[in-house]
C-alpha positions in Angstrom: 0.0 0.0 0.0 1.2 3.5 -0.4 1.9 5.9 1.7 -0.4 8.6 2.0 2.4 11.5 2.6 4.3 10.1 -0.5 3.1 13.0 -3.1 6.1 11.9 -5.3 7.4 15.4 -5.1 11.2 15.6 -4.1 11.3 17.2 0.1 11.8 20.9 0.0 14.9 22.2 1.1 15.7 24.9 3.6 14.6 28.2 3.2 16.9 30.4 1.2 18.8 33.3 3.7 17.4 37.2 3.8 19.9 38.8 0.9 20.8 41.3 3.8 23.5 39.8 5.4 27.6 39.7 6.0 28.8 38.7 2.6 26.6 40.2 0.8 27.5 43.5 2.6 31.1 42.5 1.6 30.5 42.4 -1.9 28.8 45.8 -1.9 32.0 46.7 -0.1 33.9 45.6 -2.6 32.1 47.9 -5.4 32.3 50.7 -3.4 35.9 50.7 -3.0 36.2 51.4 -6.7 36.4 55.4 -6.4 38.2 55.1 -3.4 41.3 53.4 -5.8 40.4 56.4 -8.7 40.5 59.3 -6.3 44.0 57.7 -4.4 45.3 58.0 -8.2 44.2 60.9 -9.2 45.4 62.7 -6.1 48.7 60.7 -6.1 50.6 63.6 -8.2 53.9 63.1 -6.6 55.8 60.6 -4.7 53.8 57.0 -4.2 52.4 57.6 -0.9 48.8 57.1 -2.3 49.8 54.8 -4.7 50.9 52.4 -2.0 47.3 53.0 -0.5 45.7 52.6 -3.8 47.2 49.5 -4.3 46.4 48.3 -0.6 42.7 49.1 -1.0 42.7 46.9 -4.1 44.6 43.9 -2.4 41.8 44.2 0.4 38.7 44.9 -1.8 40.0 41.5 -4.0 40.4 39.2 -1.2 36.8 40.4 -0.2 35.8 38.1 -2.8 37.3 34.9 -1.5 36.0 35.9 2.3 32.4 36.7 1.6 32.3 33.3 -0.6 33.7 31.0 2.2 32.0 32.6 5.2 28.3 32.6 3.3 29.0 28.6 2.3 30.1 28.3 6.2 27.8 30.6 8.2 24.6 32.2 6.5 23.4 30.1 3.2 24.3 31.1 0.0 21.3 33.1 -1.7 20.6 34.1 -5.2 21.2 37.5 -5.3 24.4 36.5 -4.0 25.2 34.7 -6.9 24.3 37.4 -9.5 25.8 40.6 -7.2 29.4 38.6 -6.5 30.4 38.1 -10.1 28.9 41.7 -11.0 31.1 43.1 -7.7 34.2 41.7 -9.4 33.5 43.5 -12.9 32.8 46.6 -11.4 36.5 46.2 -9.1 38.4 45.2 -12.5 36.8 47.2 -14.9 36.9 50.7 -12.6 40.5 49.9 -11.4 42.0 49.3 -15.1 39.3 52.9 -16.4 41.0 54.5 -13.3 44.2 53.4 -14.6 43.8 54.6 -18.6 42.3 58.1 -16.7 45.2 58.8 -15.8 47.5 57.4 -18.7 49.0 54.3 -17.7 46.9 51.6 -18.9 45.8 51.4 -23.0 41.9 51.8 -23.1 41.8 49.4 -25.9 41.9 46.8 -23.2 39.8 48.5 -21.0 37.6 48.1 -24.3 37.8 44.5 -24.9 37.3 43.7 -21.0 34.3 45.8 -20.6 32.9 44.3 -23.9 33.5 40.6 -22.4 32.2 41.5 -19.0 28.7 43.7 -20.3 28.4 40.4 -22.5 28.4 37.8 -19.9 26.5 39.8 -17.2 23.4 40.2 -19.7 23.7 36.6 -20.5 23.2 35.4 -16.8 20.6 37.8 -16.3 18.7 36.1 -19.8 19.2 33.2 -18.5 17.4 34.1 -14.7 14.6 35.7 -16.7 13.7 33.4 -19.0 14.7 29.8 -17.5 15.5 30.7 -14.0 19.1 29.4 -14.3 21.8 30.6 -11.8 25.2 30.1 -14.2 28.2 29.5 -11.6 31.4 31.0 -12.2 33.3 28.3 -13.9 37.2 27.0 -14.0 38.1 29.3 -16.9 36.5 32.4 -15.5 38.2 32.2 -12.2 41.4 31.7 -13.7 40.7 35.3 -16.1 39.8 36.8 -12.4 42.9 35.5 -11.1 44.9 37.0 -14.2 42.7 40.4 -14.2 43.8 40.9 -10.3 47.4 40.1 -10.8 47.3 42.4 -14.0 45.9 45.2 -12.3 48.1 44.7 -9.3 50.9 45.3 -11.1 50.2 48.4 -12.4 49.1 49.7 -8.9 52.4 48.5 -7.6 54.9 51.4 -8.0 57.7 49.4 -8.7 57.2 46.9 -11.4 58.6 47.1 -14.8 56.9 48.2 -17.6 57.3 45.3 -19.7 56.0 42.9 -17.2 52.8 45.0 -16.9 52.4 45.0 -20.2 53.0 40.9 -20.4 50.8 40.6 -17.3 47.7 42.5 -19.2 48.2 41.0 -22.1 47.8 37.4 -20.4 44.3 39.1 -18.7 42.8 39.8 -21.9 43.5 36.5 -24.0 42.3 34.9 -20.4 38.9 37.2 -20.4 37.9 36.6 -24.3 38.6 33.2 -24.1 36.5 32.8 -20.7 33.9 34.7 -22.6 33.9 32.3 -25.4 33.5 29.5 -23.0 30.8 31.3 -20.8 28.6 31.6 -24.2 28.9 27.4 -25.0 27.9 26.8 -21.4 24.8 29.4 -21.3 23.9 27.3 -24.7 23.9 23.7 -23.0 22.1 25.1 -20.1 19.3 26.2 -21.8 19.1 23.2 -23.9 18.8 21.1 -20.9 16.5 23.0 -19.1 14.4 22.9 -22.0 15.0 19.1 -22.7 14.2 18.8 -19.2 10.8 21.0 -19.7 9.5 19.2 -22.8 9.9 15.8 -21.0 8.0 16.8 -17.8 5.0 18.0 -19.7 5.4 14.8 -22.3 5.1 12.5 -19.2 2.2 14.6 -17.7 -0.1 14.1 -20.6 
């Protein structure tokens, strides 16, 4: 005989956290760091005094990133908006760190191009794909590895000291890193959304 409590549906997990919490706040943080690091520049006409602190505030505001992943898997639930905010946190960091750095002439904007081209592109494509299918896409292998190469890039052209040609070496590398993450983001929005459709069409073919 059956169980009357067996509905057949799958048990409902917890409830997802409020959005309002300690990461998240960290991650908010970490956007609003960016005109901290443009004015420190800007104002940074002489000596490296600022620069130093520019370059600090950057170091603190990237390691943000790691800190408000590992204490929301450990402490408070990791939520949706979450999800969406952290990756668009980053962009903002990068992208206003390497326009603060063309600003003020040390930095080519054509790269400042290309990243904020890759970036716009796979933000709108995560938000498409919570619109229309509800799909979360998780930062993948590939596009931690273009953060990774976007921090160290940016870092060195913070850091007073480091030679010019490793800069340039060091963007170089962050660029080939962000298309090609970009490239890769696009193939796995595609087999997202063809499985979440597959899985659509067979649901309402069984319930007929």
């Amino acid at each position: 005989m059956r169980d009357p409590s067996d509905t057949g549906l799958e048990p409902a997990g917890p409830p997802e956290p409020h959005w309002l919490n300690f990461p998240n706040a960290l991650t908010f943080l970490r956007a609003l760091l960016v005109p901290v690091i443009l004015w420190l520049l800007v104002q940074d006409a002489e000596g490296d005094t600022l620069r130093w602190w520019a370059f600090g505030t950057f170091v603190f505001a990237a390691a943000t990133d790691s800190i408000d992943g590992w204490v929301a898997r450990r402490y408070h639930g990791i939520t949706r908006w979450g999800q969406l905010a952290d990756p668009i946190a980053d962009k903002l960091l990068i992208i206003g760190s390497l326009a603060s750095l063309a600003y003020i002439d040390e930095l080519p904007w054509w790269a400042v191009t290309v990243i904020v081209t890759r970036e716009l592109a796979v933000t709108l494509l995560r938000i498409n794909l919570v619109r229309r299918l509800d799909l979360v896409m998780a930062a993948s292998a590939w596009g931690k590895a273009k953060t990774l190469t976007q921090v160290v890039a940016v870092g060195a052209y913070l850091w007073p000291t480091v030679d010019d040609t490793l800069r340039e070496g060091l963007l170089l590398v962050a660029v080939v890193m962000t298309v090609w993450s970009g490239i890769d983001y696009a193939f796995r929005a595609g087999r997202l959304a063809r499985g979440r459709r597959g899985t659509s069409s067979t649901t309402e073919g069984s319930s007929r």
